[in-house]
MARMARTI-551693 format. One record per residue (C-alpha): residue number from 1; x, z, y; chain. Coordinates in nm, 2 decimals, decimal comma. Each point is the difference from the previous one (the first is absolute). Example, Ala and Ser with C-alpha at 12.3 -4.5 7.8 and 13.67 -1.06 7.14 Angstrom:
<atoms>
ATOM   resi       xx       zz       yy   chain
ATOM      1     1,23     0,78    -0,45       A
ATOM      2     0,14    -0,07     0,34       A
</atoms>
This chain:
<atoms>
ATOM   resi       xx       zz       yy   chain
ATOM      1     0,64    -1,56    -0,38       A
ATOM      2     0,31     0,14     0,16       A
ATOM      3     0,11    -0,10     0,30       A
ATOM      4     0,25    -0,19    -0,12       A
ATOM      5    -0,24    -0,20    -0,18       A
ATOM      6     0,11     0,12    -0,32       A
ATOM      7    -0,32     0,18    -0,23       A
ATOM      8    -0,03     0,39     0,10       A
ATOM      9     0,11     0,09    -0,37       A
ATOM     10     0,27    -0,24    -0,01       A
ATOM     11     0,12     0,13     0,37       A
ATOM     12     0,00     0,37    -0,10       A
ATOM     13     0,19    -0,05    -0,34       A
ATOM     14     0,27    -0,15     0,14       A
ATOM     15     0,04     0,25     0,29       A
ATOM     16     0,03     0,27    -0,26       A
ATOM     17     0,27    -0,14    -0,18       A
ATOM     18     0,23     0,16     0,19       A
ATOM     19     0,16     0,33    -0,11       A
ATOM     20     0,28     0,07     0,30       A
ATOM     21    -0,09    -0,06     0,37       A
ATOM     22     0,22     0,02     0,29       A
ATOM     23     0,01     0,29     0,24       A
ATOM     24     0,07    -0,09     0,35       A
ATOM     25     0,19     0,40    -0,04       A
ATOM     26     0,22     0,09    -0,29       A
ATOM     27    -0,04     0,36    -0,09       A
ATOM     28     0,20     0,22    -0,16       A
ATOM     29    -0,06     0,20    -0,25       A
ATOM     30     0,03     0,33     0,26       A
ATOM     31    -0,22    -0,21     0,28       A
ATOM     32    -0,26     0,21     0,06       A
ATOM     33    -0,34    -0,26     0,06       A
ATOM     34    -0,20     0,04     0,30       A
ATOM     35    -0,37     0,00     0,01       A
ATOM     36    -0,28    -0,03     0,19       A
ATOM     37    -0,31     0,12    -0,12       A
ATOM     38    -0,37    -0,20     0,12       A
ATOM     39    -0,25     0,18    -0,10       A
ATOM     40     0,03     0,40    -0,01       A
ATOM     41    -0,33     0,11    -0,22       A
ATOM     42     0,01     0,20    -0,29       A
ATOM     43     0,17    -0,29    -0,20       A
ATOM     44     0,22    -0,09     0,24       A
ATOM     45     0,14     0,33     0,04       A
ATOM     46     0,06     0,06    -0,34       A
ATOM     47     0,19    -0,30    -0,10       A
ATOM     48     0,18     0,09     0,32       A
ATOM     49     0,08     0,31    -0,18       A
ATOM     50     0,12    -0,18    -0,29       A
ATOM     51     0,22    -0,21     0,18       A
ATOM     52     0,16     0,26     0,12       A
ATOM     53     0,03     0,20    -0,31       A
ATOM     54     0,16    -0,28    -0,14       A
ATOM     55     0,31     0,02     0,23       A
ATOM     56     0,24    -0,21     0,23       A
ATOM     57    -0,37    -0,08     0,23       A
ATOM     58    -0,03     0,10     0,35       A
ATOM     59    -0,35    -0,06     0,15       A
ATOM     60     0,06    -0,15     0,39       A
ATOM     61    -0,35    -0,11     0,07       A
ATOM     62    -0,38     0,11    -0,04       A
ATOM     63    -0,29    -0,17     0,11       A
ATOM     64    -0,38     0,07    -0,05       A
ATOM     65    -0,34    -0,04     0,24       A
ATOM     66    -0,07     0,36    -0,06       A
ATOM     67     0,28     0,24     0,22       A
ATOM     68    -0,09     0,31    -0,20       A
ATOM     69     0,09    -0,21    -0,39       A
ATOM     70     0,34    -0,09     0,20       A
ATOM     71     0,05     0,38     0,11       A
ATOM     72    -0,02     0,09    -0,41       A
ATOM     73     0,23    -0,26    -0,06       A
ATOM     74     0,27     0,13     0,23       A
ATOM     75     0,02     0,35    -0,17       A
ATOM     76     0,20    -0,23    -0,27       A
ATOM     77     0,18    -0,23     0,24       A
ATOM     78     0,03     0,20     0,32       A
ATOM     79     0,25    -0,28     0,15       A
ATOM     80    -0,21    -0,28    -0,07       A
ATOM     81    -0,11    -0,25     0,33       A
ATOM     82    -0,38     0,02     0,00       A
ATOM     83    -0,27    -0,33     0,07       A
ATOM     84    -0,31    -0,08     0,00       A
ATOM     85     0,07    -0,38    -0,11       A
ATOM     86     0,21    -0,17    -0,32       A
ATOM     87     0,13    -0,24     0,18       A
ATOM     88     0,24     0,24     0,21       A
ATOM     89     0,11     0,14    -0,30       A
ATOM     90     0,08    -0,35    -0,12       A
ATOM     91     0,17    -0,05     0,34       A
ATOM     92     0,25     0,30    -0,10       A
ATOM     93     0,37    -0,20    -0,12       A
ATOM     94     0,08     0,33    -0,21       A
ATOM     95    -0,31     0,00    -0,19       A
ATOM     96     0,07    -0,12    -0,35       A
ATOM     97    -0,33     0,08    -0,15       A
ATOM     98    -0,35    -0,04     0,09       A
ATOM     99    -0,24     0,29    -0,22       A
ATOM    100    -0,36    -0,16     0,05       A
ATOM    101    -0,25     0,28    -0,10       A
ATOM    102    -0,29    -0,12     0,23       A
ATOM    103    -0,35    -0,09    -0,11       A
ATOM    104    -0,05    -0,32    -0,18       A
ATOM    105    -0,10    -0,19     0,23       A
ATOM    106     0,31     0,00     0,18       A
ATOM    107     0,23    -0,07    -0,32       A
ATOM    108     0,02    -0,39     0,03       A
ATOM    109     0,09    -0,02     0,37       A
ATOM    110     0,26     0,28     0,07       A
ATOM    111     0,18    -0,09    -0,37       A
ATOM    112     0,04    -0,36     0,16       A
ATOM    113     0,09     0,11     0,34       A
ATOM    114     0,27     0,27    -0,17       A
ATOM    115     0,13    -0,24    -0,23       A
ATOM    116     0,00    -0,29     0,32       A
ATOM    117     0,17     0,26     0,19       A
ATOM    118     0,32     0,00    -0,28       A
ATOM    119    -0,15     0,41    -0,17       A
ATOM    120     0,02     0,07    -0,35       A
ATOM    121    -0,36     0,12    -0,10       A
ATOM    122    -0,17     0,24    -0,22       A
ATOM    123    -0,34    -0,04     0,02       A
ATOM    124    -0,31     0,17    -0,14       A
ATOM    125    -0,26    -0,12    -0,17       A
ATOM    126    -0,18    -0,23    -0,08       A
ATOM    127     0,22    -0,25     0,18       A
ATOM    128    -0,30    -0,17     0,16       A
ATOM    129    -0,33     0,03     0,13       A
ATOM    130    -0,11    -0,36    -0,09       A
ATOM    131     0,12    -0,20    -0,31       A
ATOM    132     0,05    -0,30     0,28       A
ATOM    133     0,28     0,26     0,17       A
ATOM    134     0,23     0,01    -0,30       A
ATOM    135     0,20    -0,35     0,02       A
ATOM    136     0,09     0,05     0,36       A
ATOM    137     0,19     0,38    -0,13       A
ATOM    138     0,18    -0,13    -0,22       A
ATOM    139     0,11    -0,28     0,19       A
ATOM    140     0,13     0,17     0,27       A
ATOM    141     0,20     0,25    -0,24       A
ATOM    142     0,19    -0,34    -0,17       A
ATOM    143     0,03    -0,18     0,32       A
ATOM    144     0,14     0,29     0,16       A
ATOM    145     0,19     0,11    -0,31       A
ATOM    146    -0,12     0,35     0,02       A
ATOM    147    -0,05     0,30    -0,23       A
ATOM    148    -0,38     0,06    -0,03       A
ATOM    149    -0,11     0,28    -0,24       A
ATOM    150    -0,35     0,08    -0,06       A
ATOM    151    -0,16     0,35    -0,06       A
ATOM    152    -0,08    -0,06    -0,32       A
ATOM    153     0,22     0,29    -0,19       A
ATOM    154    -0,07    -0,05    -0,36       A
ATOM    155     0,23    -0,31     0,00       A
ATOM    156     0,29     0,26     0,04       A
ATOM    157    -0,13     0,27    -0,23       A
ATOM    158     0,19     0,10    -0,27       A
ATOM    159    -0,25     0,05    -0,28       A
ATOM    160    -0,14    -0,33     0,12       A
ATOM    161     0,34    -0,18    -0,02       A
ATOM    162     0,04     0,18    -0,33       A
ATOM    163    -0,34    -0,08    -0,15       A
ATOM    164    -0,01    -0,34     0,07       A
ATOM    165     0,37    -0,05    -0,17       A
ATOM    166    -0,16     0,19    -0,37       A
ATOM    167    -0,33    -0,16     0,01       A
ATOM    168    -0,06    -0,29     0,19       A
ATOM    169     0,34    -0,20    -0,03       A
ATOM    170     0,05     0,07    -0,36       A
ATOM    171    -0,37    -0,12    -0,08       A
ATOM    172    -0,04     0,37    -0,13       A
ATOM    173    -0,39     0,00     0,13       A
ATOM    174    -0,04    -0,37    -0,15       A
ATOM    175    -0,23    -0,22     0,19       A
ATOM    176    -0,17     0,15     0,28       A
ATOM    177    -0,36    -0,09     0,07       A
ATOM    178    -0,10     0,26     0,25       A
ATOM    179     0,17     0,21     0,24       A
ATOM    180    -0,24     0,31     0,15       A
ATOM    181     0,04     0,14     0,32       A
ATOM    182    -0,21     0,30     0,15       A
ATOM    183     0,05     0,21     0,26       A
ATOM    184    -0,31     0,28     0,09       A
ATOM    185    -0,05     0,24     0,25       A
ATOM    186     0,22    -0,04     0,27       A
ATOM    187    -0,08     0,21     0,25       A
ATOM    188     0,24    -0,19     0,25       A
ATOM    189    -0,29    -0,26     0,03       A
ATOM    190    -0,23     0,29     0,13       A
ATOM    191     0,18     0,14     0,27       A
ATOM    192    -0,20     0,13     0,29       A
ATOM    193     0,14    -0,03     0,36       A
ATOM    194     0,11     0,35     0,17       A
ATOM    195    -0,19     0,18     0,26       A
ATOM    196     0,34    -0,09     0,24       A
ATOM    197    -0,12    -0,38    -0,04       A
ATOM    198    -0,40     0,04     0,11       A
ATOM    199     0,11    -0,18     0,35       A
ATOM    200     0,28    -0,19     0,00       A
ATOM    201     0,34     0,14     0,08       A
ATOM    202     0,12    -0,11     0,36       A
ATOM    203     0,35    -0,10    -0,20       A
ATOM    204    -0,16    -0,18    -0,26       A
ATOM    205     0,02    -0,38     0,05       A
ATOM    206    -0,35    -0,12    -0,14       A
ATOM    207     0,00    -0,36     0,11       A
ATOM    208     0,31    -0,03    -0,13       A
ATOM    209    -0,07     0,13    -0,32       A
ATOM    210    -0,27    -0,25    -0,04       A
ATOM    211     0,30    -0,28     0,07       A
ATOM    212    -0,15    -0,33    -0,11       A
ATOM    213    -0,37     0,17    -0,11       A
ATOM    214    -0,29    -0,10     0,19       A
ATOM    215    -0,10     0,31     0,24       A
ATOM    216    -0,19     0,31    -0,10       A
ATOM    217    -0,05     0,33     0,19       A
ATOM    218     0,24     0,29    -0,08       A
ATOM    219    -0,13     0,11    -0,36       A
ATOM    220     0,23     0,31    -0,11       A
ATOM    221    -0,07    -0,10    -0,41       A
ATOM    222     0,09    -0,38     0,05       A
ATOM    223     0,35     0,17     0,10       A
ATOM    224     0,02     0,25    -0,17       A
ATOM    225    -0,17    -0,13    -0,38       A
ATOM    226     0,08    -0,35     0,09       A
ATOM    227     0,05    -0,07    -0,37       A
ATOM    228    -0,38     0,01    -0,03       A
ATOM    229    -0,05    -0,29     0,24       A
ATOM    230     0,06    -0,34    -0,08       A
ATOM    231     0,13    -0,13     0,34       A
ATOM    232     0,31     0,19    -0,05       A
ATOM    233     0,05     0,01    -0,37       A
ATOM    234    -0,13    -0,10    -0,36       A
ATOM    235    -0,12     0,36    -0,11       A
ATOM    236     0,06     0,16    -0,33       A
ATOM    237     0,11    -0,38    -0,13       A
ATOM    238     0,29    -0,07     0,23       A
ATOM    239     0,14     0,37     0,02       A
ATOM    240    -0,04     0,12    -0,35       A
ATOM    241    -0,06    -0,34    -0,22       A
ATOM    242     0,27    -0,15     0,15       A
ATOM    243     0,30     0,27    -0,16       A
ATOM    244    -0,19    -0,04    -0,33       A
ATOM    245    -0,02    -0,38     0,00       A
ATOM    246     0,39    -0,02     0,11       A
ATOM    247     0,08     0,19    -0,32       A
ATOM    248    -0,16    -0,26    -0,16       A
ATOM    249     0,15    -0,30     0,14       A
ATOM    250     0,34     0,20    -0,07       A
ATOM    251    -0,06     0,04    -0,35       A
ATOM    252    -0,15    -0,31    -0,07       A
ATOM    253     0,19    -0,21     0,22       A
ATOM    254    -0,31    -0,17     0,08       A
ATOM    255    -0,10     0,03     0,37       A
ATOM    256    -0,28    -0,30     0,10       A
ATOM    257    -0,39     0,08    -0,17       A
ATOM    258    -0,19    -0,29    -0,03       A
ATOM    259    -0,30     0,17     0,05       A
ATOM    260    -0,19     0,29     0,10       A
ATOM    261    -0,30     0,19     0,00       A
ATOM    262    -0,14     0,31     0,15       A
ATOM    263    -0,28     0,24     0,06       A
ATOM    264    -0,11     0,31     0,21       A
ATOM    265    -0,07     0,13     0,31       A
ATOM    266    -0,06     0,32     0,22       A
ATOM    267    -0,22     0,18    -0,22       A
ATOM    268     0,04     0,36     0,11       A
ATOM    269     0,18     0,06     0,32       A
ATOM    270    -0,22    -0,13     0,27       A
ATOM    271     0,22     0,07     0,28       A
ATOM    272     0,03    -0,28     0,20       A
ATOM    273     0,32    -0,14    -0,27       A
ATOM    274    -0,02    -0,44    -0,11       A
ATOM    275     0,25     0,05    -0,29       A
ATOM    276    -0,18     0,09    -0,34       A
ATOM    277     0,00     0,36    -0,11       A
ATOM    278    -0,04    -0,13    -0,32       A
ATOM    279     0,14    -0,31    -0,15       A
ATOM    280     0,12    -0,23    -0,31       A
ATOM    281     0,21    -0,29    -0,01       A
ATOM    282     0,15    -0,22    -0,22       A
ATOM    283     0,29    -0,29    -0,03       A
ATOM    284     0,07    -0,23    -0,25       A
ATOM    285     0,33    -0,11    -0,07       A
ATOM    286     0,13    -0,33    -0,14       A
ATOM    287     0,21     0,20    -0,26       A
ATOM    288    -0,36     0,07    -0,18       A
ATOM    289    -0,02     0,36     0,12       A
ATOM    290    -0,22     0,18     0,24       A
ATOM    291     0,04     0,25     0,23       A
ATOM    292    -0,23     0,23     0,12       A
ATOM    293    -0,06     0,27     0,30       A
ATOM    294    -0,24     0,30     0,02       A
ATOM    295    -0,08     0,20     0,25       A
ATOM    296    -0,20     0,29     0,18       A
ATOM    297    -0,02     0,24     0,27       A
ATOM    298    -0,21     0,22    -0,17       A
ATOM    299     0,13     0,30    -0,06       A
ATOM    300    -0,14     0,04    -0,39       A
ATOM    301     0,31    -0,20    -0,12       A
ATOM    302     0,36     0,06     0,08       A
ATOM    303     0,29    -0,19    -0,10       A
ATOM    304     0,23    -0,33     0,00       A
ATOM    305     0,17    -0,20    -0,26       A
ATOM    306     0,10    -0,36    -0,13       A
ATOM    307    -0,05    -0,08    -0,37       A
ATOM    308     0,12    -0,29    -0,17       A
ATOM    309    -0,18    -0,03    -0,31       A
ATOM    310     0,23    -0,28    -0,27       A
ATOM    311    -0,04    -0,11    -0,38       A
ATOM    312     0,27     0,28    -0,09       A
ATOM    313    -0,10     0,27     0,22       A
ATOM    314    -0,12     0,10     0,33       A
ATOM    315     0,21     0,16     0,28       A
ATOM    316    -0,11     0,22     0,25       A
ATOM    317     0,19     0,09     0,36       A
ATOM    318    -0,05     0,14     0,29       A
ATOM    319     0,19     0,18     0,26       A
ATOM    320     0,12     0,33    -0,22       A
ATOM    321     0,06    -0,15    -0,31       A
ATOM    322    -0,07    -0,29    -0,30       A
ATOM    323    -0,14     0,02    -0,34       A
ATOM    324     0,02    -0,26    -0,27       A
ATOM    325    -0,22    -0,04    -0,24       A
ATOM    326     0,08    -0,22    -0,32       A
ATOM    327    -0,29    -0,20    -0,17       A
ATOM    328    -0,12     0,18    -0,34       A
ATOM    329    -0,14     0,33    -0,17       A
ATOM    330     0,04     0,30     0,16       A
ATOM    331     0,33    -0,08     0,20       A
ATOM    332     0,25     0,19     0,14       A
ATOM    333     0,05    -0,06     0,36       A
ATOM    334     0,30    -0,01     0,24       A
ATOM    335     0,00     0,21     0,30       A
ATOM    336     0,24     0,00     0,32       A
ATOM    337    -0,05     0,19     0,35       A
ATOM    338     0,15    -0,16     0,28       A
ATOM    339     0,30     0,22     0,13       A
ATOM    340     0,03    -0,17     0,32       A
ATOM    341    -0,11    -0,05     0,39       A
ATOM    342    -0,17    -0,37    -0,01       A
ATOM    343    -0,01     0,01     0,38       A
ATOM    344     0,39     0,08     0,02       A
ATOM    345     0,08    -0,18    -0,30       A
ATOM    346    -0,18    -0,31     0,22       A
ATOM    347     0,17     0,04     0,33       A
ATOM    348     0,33     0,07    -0,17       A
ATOM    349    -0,02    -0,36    -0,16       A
ATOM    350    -0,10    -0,15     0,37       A
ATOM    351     0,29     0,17     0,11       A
ATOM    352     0,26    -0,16    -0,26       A
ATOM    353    -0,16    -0,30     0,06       A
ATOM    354     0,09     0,03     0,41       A
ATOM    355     0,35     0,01    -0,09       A
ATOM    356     0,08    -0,22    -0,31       A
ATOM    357    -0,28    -0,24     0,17       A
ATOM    358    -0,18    -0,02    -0,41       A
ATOM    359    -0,37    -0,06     0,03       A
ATOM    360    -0,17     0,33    -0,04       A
ATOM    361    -0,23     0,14    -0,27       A
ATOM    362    -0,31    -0,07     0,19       A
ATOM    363     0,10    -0,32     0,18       A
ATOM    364    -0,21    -0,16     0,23       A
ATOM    365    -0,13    -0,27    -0,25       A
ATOM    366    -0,11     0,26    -0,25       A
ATOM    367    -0,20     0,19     0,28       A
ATOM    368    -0,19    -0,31     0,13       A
ATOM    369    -0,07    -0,11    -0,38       A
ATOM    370    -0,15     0,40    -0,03       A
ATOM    371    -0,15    -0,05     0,29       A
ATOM    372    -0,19    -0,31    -0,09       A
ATOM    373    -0,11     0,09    -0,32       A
ATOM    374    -0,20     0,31     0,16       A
ATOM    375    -0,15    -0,22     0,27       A
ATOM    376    -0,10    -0,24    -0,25       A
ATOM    377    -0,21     0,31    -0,16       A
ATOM    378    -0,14     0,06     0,36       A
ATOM    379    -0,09    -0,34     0,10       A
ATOM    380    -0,21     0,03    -0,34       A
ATOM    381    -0,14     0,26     0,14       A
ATOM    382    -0,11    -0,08     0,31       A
ATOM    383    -0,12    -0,37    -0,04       A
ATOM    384    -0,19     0,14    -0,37       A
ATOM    385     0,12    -0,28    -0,22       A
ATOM    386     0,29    -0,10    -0,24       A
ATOM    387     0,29    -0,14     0,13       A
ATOM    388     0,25    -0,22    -0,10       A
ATOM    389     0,34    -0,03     0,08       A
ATOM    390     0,26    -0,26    -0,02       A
ATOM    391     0,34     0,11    -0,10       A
ATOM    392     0,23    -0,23     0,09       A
ATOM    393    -0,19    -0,10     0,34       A
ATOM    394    -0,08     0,36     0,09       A
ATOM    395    -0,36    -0,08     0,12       A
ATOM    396    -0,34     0,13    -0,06       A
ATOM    397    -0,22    -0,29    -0,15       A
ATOM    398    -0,30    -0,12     0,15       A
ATOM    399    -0,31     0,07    -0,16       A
</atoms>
């Protein structure tokens, strides 16, 4: 239930029937939006980059634990006031936008606290660390009546837009009964820690880092490979399912499983990780389709893709291009390569969406639904059993 008493699914449709939301400052179309970035990793940095590649952005404020990530950010914003803590960004008037690229684990409470604080947000993702976390996000964002994009890029992707217009919305790929989704190899999940990390940096904030985690030691992979642990994110499942299973919710427009299933664990990399080198899942859909994930570290498979296999055909995406595949002997199929920057192509449509006040490509709603339907995989996971889920309530049943 919401707090309003009204059923969670009930609550959340009717927040996102809204399409314009007010702006407490009108810009124009030569304004140029300030931002603050939280969070200056690797990702953050680079959709810092692409914010400002993408024009009319000034970036005021950086903040990160670690001094020597904020000194790499500053090459590109040499002007920008520097912090150790979101919420003095949040405190700056002139900040507009709030860019969260921290760890996972921190999503859910600086989102609220920018969006409480009156910010615009582009967030990474997943949205969430917990599928309890979502609700409360998107709340806020309504409430508030704030712009709150997620990082999930494919939404604004040209070829995706494009492909889902031929094939999905004219019923050229007939019913669809199963959509695939793989994505091997990636070496991001394997990063090992640099020599400069052995001992911990004197400007490197650990306990805060940790935030709301129960205390460990200074542990130089848990910060720097914290993907592979599940006490700050989902692993492979929550970064990698969750852009595949997004496509599918956008194609499909159906964005609640009723039930899911999974299997795997950490079968070659016995480095210390809790999130599966190897794993499976798969969601059922009350459309009649399934959707699958696959996945491994290993290095003797490479790749990533989404396939939607239909009565008429099959279509098959991924980030450089589409094929599509009519049903029949020996057919011939249609190619297209993307031609654009999905990153820009994303936080150009957040940055419309600042101004006209529109709800963005990857709103809020859509993120925590994502979200959700890749915890649902993990929660299979971990607690080894089926589980079903109740669409209209939102809630795991008991068993």
């Amino acid at each position: 239930m919401s707090e309003t008493g009204v059923p969670r699914r009930a609550f959340l449709r009717g927040v996102a029937t809204a399409t314009a939301l007010s702006y407490s400052r009108v810009l124009g179309a030569n304004d140029r939006i300030q931002l603050g970035l939280i969070g200056c990793g690797e990702r953050g940095r680079g959709d810092m980059g692409n914010f400002l590649d993408a024009g009319n952005v000034d970036v005021v404020a950086l903040c990160d634990i670690y001094g020597a990530q904020v000194e790499r950010a500053r090459r590109d914003a040499p002007h920008a006031k520097v912090f150790t803590d979101h919420r003095q960004v949040l405190e700056m008037k002139d900040v507009d936008v709030a860019l969260i690229g921290v760890p996972d684990h921190w999503h859910a409470p600086i989102a609220i606290d920018a969006l409480s604080a009156g910010k615009d947000v582009y967030v990474e993702k997943p949205l969430t660390l917990r599928i309890e976390e979502g609700p409360a996000i998107v709340k806020a964002a309504r409430i508030h009546k704030r712009i709150c994009q997620v990082g999930m890029q494919q939404r604004s992707g040209k070829h995706y837009l494009a492909a889902k217009r031929e094939y999905m919305d004219t019923g050229k790929l007939g019913k669809v009964t199963l959509a695939r989704t793989w994505w091997h190899g990636n070496s991001y999940h394997l990063r090992r820690a640099p020599e400069s990390l052995r001992t911990q940096p004197a400007d490197l904030d650990w306990a805060h880092f940790l935030g709301p985690l129960k205390w460990r030691d200074w542990d130089p992979q848990q910060y720097w490979n914290w993907r592979a642990y599940l006490d700050f994110g989902g692993g492979q499942v929550t970064d990698l399912f969750t852009h595949w299973i997004d496509v599918v919710h956008m194609f499909t427009g159906q964005d609640i499983p009723v039930s899911a299933v999974a299997a795997g664990g950490v079968y070659n990399y016995k480095d210390g990780r809790t999130a599966p080198d190897t794993i499976n899942v798969l969601l059922e859909y009350p459309a009649q389709f399934t959707a699958t994930f696959e996945a491994t570290l290993a290095p003797g498979i490479k790749g990533e893709g989404i396939e939607f296999a239909g009565t008429d055909g099959r279509l098959l995406i991924d980030r450089g291009h589409y094929e599509f595949h009519p049903a029949g002997k020996n057919p011939e199929p249609v190619v297209v390569k993307s031609s654009s920057n999905l990153d820009l192509d994303h936080i150009q449509n957040f940055l419309e969406c600042v101004r006209s006040r529109q709800l963005p490509n990857g709103d809020v709603l859509a993120g925590h639904r994502s979200a959700q339907a890749s915890h649902l995989g993990n929660i299979a996971y971990m607690q080894k059993r089926r589980i079903d889920f109740d669409p209209l309530r939102e809630e795991i049943q008991p068993f």
